[in-house]
DRENDO-1510 file (C-alpha; in Angstrom, 1 decimal, always signed):
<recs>
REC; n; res; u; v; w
REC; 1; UNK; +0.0; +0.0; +0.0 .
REC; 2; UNK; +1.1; +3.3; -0.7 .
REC; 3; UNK; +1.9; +5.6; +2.5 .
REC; 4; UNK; +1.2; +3.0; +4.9 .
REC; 5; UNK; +3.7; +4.8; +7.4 .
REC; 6; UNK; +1.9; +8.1; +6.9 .
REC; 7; UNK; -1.9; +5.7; +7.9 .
REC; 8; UNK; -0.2; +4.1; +10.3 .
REC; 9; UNK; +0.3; +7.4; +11.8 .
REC; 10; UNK; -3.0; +8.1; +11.6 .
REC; 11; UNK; -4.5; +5.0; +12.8 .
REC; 12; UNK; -2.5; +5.3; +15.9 .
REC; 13; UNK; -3.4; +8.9; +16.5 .
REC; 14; UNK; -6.9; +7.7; +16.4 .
REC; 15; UNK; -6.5; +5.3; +19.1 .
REC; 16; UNK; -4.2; +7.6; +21.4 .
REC; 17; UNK; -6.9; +10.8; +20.8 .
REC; 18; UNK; -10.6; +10.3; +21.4 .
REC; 19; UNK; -11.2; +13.6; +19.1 .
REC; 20; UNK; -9.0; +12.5; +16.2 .
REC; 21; UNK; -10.3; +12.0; +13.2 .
REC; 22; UNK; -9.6; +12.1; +9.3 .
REC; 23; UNK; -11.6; +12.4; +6.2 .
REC; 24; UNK; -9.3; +10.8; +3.2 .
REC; 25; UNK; -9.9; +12.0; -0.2 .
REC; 26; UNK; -6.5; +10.8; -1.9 .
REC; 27; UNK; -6.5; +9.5; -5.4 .
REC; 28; UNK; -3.9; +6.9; -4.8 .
REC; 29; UNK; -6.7; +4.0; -4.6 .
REC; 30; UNK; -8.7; +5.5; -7.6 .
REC; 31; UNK; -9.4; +2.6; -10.4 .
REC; 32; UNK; -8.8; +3.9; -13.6 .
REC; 33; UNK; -6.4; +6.5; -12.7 .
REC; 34; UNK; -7.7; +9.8; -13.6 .
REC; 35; UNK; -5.9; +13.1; -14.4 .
REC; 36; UNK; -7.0; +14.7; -10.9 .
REC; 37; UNK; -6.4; +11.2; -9.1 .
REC; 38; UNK; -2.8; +10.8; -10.7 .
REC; 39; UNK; -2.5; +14.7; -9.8 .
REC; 40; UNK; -3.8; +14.7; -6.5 .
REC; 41; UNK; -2.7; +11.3; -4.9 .
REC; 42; UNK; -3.1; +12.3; -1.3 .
REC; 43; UNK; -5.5; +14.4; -0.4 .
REC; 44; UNK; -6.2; +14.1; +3.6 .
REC; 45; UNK; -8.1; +16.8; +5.9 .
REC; 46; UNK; -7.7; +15.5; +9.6 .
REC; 47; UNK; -9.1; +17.4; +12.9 .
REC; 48; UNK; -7.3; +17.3; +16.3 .
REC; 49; UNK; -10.0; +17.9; +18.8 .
REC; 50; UNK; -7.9; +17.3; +21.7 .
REC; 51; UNK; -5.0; +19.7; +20.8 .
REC; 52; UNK; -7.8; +22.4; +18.5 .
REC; 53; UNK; -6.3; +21.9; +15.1 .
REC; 54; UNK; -6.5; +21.4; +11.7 .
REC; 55; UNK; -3.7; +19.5; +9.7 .
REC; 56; UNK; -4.1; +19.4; +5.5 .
REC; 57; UNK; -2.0; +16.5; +3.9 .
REC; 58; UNK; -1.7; +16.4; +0.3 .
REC; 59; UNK; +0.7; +15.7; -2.7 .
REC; 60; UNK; +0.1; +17.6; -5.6 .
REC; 61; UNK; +2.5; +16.2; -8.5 .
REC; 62; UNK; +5.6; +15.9; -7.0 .
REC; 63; UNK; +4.6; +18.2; -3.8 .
REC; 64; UNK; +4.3; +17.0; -0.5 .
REC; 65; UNK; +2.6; +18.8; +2.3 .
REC; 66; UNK; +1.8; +19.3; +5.7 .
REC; 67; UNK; -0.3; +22.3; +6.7 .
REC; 68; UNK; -1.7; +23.0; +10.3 .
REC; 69; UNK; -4.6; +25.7; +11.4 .
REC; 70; UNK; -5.8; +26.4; +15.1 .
REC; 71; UNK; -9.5; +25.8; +14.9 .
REC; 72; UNK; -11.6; +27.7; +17.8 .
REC; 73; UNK; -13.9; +25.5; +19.9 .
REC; 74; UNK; -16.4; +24.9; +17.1 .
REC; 75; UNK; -13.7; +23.5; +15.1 .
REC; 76; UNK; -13.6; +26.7; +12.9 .
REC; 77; UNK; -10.0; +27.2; +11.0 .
REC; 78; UNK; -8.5; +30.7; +12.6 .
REC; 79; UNK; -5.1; +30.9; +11.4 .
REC; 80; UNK; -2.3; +28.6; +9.8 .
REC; 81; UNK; +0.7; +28.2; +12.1 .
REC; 82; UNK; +2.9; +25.9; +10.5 .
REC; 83; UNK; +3.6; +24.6; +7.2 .
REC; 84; UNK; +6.2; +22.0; +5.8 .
REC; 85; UNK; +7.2; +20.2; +2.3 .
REC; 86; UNK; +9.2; +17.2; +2.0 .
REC; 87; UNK; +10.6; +15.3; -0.3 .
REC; 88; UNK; +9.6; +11.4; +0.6 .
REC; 89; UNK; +6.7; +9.5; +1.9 .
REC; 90; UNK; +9.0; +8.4; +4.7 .
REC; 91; UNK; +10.0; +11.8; +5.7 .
REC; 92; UNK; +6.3; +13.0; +5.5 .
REC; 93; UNK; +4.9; +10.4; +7.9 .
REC; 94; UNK; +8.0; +11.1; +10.1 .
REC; 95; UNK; +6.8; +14.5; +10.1 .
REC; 96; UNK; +3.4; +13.8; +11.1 .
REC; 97; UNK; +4.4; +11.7; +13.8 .
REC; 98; UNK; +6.6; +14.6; +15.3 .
REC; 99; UNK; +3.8; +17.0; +14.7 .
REC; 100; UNK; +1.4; +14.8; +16.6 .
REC; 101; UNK; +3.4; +13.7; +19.2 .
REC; 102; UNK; +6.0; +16.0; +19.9 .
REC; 103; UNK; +7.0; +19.4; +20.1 .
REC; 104; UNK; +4.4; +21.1; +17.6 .
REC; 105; UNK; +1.7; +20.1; +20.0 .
REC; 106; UNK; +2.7; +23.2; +22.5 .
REC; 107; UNK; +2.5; +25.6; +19.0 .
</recs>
């Protein structure tokens, strides 16, 4: 499977966080491959209740991003506060993992 780090990272989260939760849209698993599936392979919106954020993952051609908002209570986005691009799957999930579980959390 393709970015099963970066899911295992999210399944985990799930477990550890009662207010986690993701909504996937990636094109990865599309059958036929489209032009916006091949374009947009990952494609996932996730929500932090428990730490009031917003984190956007997503590879556009070649591009591979993590993007995090502060939501308010109503889980409203208020600002972004971080942004990173890498270069490899492994580095992305690696990312994730640090931005879940380590020092991002106190951002």
């Amino acid at each position: 499977m393709l970015y099963q780090k970066l899911y295992a990272v999210l399944r985990q989260r799930m477990l550890d966080s009662a207010g986690f939760q993701y909504t996937d849209r990636s094109g990865w698993r599309d059958c036929p491959q489209t032009y916006i599936s091949h374009c947009h392979p990952l494609w996932i919106i996730a929500y932090d209740q428990s730490t009031c954020r917003r984190i956007w993952i997503t590879q556009i051609g070649s591009d591979i991003k993590i993007i995090i908002a502060r939501t308010d209570e109503n889980g409203n986005n208020k600002e972004t506060f971080f942004h990173w691009s890498c270069k490899r799957k492994t580095e992305l999930a690696a990312k994730l993992h640090q931005v879940l579980y380590g020092e991002e959390n106190r951002a």
